[in-house]
TORVO-167604 format. One record per atom (N, C-alpha, C, O): x, y, z; residue in one letter. Coordinates in steps of 0.2 Angstrom, whole numbers, padded with zeros to 4 digits, always signed. Example, Ala and Ser with C-alpha at 12.3 -4.5 7.8 and 13.67 -1.06 7.14 Angstrom:
BEGIN
+0066-0028+0039a/+0062-0022+0039a/+0066-0016+0039a/+0071-0017+0042a/+0064-0011+0035s/+0068-0005+0036s/+0064+0000+0039s/+0067+0006+0040s/
//
This chain:
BEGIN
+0004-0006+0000x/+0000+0000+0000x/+0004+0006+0000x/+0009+0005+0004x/+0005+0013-0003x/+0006+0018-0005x/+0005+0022+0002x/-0001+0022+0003x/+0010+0024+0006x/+0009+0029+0012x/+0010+0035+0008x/+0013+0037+0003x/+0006+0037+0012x/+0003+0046+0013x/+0004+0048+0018x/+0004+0044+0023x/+0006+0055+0017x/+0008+0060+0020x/+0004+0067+0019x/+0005+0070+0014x/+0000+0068+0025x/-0001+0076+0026x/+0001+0079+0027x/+0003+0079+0033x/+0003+0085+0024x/+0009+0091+0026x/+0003+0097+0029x/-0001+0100+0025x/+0003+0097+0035x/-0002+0104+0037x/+0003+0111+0037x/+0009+0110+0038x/+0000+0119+0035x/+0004+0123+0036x/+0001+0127+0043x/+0000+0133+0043x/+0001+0123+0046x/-0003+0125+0052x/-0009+0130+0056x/-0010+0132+0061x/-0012+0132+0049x/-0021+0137+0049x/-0024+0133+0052x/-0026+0127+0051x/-0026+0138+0058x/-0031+0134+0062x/-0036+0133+0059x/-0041+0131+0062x/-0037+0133+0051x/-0044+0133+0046x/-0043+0127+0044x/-0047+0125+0040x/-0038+0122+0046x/-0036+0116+0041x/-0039+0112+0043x/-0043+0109+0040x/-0039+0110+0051x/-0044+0107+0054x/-0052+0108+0055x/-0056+0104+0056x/-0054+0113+0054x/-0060+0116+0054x/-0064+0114+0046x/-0069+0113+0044x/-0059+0114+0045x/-0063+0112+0034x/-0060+0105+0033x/-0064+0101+0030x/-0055+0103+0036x/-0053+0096+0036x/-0049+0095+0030x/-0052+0091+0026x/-0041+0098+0028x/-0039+0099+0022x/-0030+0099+0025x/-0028+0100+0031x/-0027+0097+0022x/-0019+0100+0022x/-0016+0105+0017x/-0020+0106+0013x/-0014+0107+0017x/-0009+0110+0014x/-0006+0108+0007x/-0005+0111+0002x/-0006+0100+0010x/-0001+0095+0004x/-0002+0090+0007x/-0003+0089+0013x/-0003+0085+0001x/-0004+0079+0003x/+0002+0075-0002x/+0001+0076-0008x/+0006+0070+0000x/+0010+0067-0004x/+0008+0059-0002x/+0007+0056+0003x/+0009+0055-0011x/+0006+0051-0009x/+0011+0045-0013x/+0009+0043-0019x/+0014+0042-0011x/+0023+0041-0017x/+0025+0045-0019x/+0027+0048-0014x/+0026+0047-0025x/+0030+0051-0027x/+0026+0056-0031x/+0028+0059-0037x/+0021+0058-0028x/+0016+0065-0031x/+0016+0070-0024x/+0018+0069-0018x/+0013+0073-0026x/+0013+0078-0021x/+0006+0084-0023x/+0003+0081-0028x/+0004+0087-0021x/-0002+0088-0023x/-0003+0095-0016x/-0002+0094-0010x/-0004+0101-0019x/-0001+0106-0015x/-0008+0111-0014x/-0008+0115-0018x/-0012+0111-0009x/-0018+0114-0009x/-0020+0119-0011x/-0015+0123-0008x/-0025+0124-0015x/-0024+0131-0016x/-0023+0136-0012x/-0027+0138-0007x/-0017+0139-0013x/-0013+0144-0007x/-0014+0151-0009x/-0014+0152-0015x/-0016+0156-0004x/-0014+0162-0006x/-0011+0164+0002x/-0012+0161+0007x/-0007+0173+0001x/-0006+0176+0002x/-0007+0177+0011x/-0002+0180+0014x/-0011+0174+0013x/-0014+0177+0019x/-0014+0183+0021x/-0013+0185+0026x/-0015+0187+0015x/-0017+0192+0017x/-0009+0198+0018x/-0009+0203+0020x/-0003+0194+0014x/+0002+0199+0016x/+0002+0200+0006x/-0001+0197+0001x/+0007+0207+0006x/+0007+0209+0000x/+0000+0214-0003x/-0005+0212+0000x/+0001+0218-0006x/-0004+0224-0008x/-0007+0221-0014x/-0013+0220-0015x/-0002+0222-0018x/-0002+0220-0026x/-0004+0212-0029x/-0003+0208-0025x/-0005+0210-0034x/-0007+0203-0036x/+0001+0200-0036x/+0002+0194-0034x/+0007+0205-0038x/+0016+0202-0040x/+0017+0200-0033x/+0018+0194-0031x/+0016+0205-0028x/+0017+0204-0022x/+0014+0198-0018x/+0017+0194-0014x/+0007+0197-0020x/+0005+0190-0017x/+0007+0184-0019x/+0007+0178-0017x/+0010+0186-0026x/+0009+0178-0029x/+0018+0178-0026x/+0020+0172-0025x/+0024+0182-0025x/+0029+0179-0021x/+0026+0176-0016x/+0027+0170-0015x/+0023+0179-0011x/+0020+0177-0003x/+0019+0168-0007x/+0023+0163-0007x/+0013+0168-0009x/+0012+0161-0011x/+0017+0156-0013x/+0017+0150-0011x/+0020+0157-0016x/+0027+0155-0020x/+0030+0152-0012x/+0031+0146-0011x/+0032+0157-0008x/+0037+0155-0001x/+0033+0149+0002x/+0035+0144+0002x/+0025+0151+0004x/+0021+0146+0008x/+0021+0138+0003x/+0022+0133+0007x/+0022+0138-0004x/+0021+0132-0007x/+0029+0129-0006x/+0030+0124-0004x/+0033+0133-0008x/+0040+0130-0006x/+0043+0127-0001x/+0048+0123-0001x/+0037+0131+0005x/+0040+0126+0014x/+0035+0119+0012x/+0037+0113+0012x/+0030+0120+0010x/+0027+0115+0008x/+0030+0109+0006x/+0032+0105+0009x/+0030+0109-0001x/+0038+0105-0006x/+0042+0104-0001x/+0042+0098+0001x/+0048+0108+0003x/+0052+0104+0006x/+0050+0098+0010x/+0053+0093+0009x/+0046+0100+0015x/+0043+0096+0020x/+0040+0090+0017x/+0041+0085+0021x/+0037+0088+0010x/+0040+0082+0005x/+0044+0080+0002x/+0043+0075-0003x/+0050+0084+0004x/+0056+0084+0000x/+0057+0084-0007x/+0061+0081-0010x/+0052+0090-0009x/+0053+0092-0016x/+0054+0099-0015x/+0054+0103-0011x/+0055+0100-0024x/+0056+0111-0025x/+0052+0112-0028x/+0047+0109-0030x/+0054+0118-0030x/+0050+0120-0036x/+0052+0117-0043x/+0050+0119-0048x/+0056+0114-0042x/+0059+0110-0048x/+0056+0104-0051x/+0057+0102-0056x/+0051+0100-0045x/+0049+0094-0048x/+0040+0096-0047x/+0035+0092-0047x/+0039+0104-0047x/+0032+0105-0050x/+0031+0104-0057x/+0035+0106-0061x/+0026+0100-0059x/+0024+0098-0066x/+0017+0103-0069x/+0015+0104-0074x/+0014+0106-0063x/+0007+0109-0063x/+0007+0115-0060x/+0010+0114-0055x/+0005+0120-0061x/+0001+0127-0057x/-0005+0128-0061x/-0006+0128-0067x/-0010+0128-0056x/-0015+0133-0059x/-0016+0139-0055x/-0016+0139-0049x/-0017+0144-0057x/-0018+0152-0054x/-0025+0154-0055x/-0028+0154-0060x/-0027+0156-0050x/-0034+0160-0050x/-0032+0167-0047x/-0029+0169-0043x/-0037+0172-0052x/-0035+0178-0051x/-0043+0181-0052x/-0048+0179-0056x/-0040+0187-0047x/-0051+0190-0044x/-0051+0196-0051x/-0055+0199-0054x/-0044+0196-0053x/-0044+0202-0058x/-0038+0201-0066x/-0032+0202-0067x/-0042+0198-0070x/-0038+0196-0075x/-0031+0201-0078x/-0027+0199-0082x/-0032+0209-0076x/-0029+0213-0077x/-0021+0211-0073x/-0015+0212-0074x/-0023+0208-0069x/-0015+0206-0064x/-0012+0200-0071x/-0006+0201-0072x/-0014+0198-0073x/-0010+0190-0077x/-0002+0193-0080x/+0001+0190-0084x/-0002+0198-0078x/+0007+0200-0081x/+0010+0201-0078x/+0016+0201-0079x/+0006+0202-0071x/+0010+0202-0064x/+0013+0198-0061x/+0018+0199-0059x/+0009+0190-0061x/+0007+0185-0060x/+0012+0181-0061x/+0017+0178-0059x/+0009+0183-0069x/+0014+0179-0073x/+0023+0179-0075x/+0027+0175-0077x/+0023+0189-0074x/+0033+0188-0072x/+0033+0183-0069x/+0035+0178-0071x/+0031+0185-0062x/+0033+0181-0056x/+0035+0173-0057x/+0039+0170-0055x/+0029+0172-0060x/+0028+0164-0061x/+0034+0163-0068x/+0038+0158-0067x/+0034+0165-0070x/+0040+0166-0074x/+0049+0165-0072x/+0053+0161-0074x/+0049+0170-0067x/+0056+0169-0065x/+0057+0164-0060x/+0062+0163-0057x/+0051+0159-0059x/+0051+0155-0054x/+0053+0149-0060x/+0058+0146-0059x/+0048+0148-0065x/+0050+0140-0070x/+0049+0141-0076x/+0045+0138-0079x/+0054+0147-0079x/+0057+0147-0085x/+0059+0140-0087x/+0057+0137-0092x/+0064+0139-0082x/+0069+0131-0083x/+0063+0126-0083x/+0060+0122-0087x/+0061+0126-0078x/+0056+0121-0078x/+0050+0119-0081x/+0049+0114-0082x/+0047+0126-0082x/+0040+0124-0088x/+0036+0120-0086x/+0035+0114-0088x/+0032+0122-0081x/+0028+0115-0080x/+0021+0117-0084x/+0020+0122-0087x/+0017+0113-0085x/+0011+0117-0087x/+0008+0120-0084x/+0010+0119-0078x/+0003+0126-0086x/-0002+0129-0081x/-0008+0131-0084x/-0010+0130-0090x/-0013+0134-0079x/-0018+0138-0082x/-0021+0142-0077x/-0021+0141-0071x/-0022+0147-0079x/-0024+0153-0078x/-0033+0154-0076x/-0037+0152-0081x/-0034+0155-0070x/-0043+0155-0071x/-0045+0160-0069x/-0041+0162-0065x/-0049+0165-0071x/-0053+0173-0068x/-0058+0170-0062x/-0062+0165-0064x/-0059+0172-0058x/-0064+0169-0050x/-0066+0177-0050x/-0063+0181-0053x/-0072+0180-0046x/-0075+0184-0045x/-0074+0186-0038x/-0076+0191-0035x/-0070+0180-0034x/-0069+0180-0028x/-0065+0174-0025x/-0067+0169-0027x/-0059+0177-0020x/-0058+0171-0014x/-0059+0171-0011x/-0065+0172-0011x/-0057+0170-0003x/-0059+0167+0004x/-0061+0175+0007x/-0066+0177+0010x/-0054+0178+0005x/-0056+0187+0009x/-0057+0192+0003x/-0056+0189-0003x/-0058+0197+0004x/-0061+0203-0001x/-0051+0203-0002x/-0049+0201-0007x/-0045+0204+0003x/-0040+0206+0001x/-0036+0202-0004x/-0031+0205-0007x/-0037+0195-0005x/-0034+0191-0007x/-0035+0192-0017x/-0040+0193-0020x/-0030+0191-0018x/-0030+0194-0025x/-0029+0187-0032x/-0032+0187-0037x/-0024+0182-0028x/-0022+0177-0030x/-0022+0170-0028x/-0019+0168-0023x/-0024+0166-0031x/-0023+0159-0026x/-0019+0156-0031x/-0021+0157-0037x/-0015+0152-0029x/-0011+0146-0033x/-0010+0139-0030x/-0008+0138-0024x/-0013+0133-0034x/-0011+0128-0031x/-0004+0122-0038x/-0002+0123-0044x/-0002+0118-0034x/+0002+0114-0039x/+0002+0107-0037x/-0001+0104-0033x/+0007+0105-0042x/+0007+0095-0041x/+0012+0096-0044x/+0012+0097-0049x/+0017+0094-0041x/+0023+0088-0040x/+0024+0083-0042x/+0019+0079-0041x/+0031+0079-0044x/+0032+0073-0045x/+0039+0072-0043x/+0043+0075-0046x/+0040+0068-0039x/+0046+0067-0037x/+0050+0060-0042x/+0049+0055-0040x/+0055+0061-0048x/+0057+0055-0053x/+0061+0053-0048x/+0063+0048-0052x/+0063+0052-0044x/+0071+0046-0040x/+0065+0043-0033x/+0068+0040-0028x/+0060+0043-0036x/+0056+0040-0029x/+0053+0034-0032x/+0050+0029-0029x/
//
């Protein structure tokens, strides 16, 4: 049988909704929709925030950003996707994973601008 692993980022909302963060399950990984919590002004500046949050994430299943294969981004304002998208840029030029971009009319807070989730695959596992 395949162990699993939940990685919590310790939101007292994770218990309350009943989710992790990350769940790894062999050699996938699967990285829950993240944003911001609320730090950063700007859509560029959240999706850094998020980027840091997903990467404690990854390490904690002993991956990086390098063995992401997937992001998708949801954005409350499609006007951001340049912003977004440097950022997600200087992060997997080399990498390339696939992506997609969604328009949402809303996330969890009025302040939150961007959510990003991803998936993982570890090859040496």
């Amino acid at each position: 049988m395949t162990k699993r692993q939940n990685i919590p980022s310790g939101s007292p909302r994770e218990p309350l909704l009943g989710y992790s963060r990350a769940v790894k399950v062999g050699n996938l990984i699967f990285v829950a929709g993240t944003t911001s919590g609320g730090v950063g002004e700007t859509a560029a500046e959240q999706t850094r925030e998020i980027f840091a949050r997903i990467e404690k994430a990854l390490d904690t299943a002993g991956a990086t950003l390098r063995d992401v294969v997937r992001t998708r981004v949801f954005l409350t304002n499609m006007d951001d996707f340049d912003a977004v998208g440097e950022v997600h840029g200087e992060l997997f030029r080399e990498v390339l994973p696939v992506t997609s971009t969604i328009g949402t009319t809303a996330l969890a807070a009025p302040n939150l601008l961007v959510e990003i989730e991803v998936d993982a695959v570890l090859a040496d596992c």
